[in-house]
C-alpha positions in Angstrom: 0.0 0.0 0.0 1.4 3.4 -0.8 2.8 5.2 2.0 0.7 8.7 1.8 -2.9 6.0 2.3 -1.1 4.3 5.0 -0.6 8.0 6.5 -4.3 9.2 6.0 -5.5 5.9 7.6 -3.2 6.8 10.8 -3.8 10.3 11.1 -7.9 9.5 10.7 -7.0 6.7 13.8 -5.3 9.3 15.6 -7.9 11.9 15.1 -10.9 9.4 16.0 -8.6 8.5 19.0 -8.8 12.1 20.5 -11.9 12.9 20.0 -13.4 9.6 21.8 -10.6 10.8 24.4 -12.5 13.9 24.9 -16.0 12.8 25.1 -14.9 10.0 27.8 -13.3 11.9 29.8 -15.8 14.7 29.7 -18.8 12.2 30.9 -16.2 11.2 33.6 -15.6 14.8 34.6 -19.4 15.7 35.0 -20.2 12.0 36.6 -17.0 12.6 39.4 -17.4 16.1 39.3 -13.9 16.2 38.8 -11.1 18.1 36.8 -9.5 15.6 35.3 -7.9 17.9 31.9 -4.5 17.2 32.7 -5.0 13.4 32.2 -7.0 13.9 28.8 -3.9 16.1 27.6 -1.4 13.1 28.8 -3.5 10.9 26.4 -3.5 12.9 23.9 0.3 13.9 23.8 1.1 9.9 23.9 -1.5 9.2 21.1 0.5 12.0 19.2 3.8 10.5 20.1 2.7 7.2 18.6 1.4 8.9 15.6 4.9 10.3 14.8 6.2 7.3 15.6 3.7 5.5 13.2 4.2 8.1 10.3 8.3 7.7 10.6 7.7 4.4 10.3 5.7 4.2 7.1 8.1 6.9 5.3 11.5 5.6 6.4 12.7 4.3 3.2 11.8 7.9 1.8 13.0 10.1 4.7 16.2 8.4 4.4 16.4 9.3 1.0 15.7 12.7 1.3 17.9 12.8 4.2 20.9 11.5 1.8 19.8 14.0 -0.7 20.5 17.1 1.7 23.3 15.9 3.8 25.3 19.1 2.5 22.2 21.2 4.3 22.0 19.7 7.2 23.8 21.9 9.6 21.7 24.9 7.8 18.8 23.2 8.7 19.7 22.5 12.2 20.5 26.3 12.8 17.4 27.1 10.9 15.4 24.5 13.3 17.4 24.9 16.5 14.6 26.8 18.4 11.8 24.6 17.6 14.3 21.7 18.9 15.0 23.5 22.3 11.3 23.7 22.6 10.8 19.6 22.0 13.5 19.4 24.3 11.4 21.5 26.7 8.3 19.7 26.3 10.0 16.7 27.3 11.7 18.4 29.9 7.9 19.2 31.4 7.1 15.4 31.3 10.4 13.9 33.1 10.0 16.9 35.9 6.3 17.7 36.0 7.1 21.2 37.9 3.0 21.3 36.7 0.1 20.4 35.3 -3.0 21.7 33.6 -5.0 23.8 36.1 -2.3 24.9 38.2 -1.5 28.6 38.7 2.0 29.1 37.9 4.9 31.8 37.6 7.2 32.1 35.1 10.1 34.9 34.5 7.2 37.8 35.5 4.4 36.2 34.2 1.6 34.5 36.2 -1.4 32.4 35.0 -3.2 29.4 35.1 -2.0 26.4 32.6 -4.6 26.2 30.2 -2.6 23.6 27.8 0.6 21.8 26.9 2.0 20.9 24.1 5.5 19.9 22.1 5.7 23.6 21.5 4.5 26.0 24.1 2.5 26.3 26.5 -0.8 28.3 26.7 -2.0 30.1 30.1 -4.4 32.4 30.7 -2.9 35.5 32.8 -4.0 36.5 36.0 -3.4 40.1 37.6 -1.9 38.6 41.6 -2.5 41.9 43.1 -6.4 41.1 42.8 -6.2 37.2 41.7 -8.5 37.9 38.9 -8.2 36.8 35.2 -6.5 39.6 32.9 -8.7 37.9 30.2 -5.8 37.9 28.7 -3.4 34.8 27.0 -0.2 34.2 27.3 2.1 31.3 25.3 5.3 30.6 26.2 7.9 28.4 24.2 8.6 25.5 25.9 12.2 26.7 25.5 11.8 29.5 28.3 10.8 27.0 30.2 14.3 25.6 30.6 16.3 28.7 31.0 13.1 30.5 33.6 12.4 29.5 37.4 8.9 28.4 37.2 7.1 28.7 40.8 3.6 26.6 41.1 1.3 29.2 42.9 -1.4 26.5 43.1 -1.9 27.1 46.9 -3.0 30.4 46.3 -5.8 29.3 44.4 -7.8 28.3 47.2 -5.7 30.7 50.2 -3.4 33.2 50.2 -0.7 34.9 52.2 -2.3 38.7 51.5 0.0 41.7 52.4 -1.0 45.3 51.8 0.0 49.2 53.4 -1.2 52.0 54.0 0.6 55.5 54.5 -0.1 58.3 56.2 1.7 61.8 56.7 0.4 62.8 60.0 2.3 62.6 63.2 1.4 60.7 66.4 1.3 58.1 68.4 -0.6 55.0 65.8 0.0 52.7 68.6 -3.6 53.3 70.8 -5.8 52.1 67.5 -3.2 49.0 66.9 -5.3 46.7 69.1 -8.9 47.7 67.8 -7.1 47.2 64.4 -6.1 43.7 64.8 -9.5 42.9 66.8 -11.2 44.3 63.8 -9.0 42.1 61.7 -9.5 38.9 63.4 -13.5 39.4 63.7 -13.3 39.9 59.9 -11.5 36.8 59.5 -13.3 34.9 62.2 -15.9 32.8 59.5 -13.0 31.1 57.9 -10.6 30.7 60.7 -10.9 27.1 61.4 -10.4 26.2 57.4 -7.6 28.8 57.4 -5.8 26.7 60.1 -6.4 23.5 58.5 -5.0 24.8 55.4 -2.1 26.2 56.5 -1.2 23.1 58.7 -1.8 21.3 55.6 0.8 23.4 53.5 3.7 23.4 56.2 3.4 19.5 56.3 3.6 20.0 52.2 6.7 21.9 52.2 8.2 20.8 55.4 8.6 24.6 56.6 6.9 26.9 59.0 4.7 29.5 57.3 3.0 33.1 58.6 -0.6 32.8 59.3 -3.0 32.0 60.1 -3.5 34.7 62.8 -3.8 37.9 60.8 -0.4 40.4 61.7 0.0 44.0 61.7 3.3 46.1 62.1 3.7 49.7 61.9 7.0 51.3 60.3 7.9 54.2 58.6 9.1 54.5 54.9 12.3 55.9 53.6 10.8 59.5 53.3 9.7 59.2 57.4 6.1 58.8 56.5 3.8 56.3 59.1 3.2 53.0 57.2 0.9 50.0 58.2 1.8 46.4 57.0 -0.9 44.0 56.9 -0.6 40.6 56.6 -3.6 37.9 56.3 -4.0 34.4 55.4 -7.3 34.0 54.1 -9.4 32.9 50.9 -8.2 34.2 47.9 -11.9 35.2 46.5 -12.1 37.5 49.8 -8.7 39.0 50.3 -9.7 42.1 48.5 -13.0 42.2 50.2 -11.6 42.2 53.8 -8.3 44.8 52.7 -11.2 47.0 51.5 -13.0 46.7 54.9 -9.6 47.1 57.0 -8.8 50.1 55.1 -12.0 51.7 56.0 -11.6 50.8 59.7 -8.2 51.9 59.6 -9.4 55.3 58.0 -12.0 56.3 60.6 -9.8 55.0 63.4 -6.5 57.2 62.1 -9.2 60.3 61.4 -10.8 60.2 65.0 -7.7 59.9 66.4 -5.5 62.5 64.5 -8.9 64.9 65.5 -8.3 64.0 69.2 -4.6 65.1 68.9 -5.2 68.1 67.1 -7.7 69.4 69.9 -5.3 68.5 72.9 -3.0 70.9 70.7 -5.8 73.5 70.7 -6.3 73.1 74.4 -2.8 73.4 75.5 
């Protein structure tokens, strides 16, 4: 049988292959209520990976030939290829290490997103903005080559809590100790609903990375910054979907606490 038939009837296998890949595992994912992605795209890279395999099999006799036929190109070729190699080289480098999989939020040089998709090539994520956790909306693809020469970090703990610091500054002067306690009262009322979870999750991620971590007791420290200006550190481990909800309600507590107080100074002035 001539090769190129042999070739439709193996890409057509390959093709059918996927696509039965997809359906099954998508009735599996709405019967398990699962996310099970990263274990269709394993299936489909090796069903691709025997499909080469298949194809350089059936045109051997003809690759060789051609390869014969070009010998005196070949190192132009490999200098003209040499970053689509690096990148097969970093796909495979993603298998042997899995520093992730699809789903997981990840960093890589300065960009952050979750892993959409994988492949011999690049790899697809959709951005997210860290200083509000949202989706950019935005996607990003990186050749598998950066992968290799980048740190990658796996944020995938922060999908579900997070370690979320924020400041405010202030120019006025006085004593910001007297509202420190109401501030950190206020701080662990706010946080009170998820406080049992929180510790549970962060005993479950120090036993993950061997380490102590902060939390999950919210901390505040006040500081001054390098122009002598008053500045409040926060520091809260809680739910990723809320930490901008409870910085927005600290904030405001802070505010009207800083405001009655710096009134209160300014009439002792007054008086004296």
């Amino acid at each position: 049988m001539h090769p190129f038939l042999v070739s439709l009837f193996v890409l057509a296998i390959a093709f059918v292959l996927k696509v039965l890949v997809d359906k099954l595992a998508r009735n599996r994912a709405e019967k398990k209520e699962k996310d099970i992605r990263y274990i269709t795209h394993n299936i489909k890279h090796f069903i691709n990976f025997v499909m080469v395999l298949s194809l350089l099999f059936v045109w051997s006799t003809e690759i060789q030939n051609f390869a014969l036929s070009i010998a005196a190109f070949a190192v132009a070729i490999v200098l003209a290829t040499r970053e689509f190699i690096q990148c097969v080289i970093g796909f495979f480098y993603l298998v042997t290490t899995r520093p992730f999989r699809v789903g997981d939020w990840i960093q890589v040089g300065d960009y952050f997103g979750e892993v959409a998709e994988t492949d011999w090539v690049k790899t697809t994520m959709h951005e997210i903005d860290m200083h509000t956790y949202q989706f950019s909306r935005k996607t990003i693809y990186i050749p598998n080559n950066k992968l290799i020469t980048s740190s990658i970090k796996n944020l995938n703990y922060v999908k579900r809590f997070v370690t979320h610091h924020f400041t405010i500054v202030r120019r006025e002067s006085f004593n910001p100790y007297v509202i420190h306690d109401e501030l950190v009262n206020q701080a662990k009322l706010y946080c009170e609903e998820f406080q049992d979870v929180a510790t549970r999750y962060n005993s479950m991620i120090e036993r993950k990375l061997d380490a102590k971590i902060s939390g999950p007791a919210p901390v505040i420290h006040f500081g001054t910054t390098e122009l002598g200006e008053f500045k409040a550190s926060f520091t809260l481990f809680c739910p990723t979907n809320k930490a901008l909800e409870i910085e927005h309600k600290l904030t405001e507590c802070f505010m009207a606490l800083w405001y009655e107080e710096a009134k209160k100074n300014k009439e002792t002035k007054s008086e004296a």
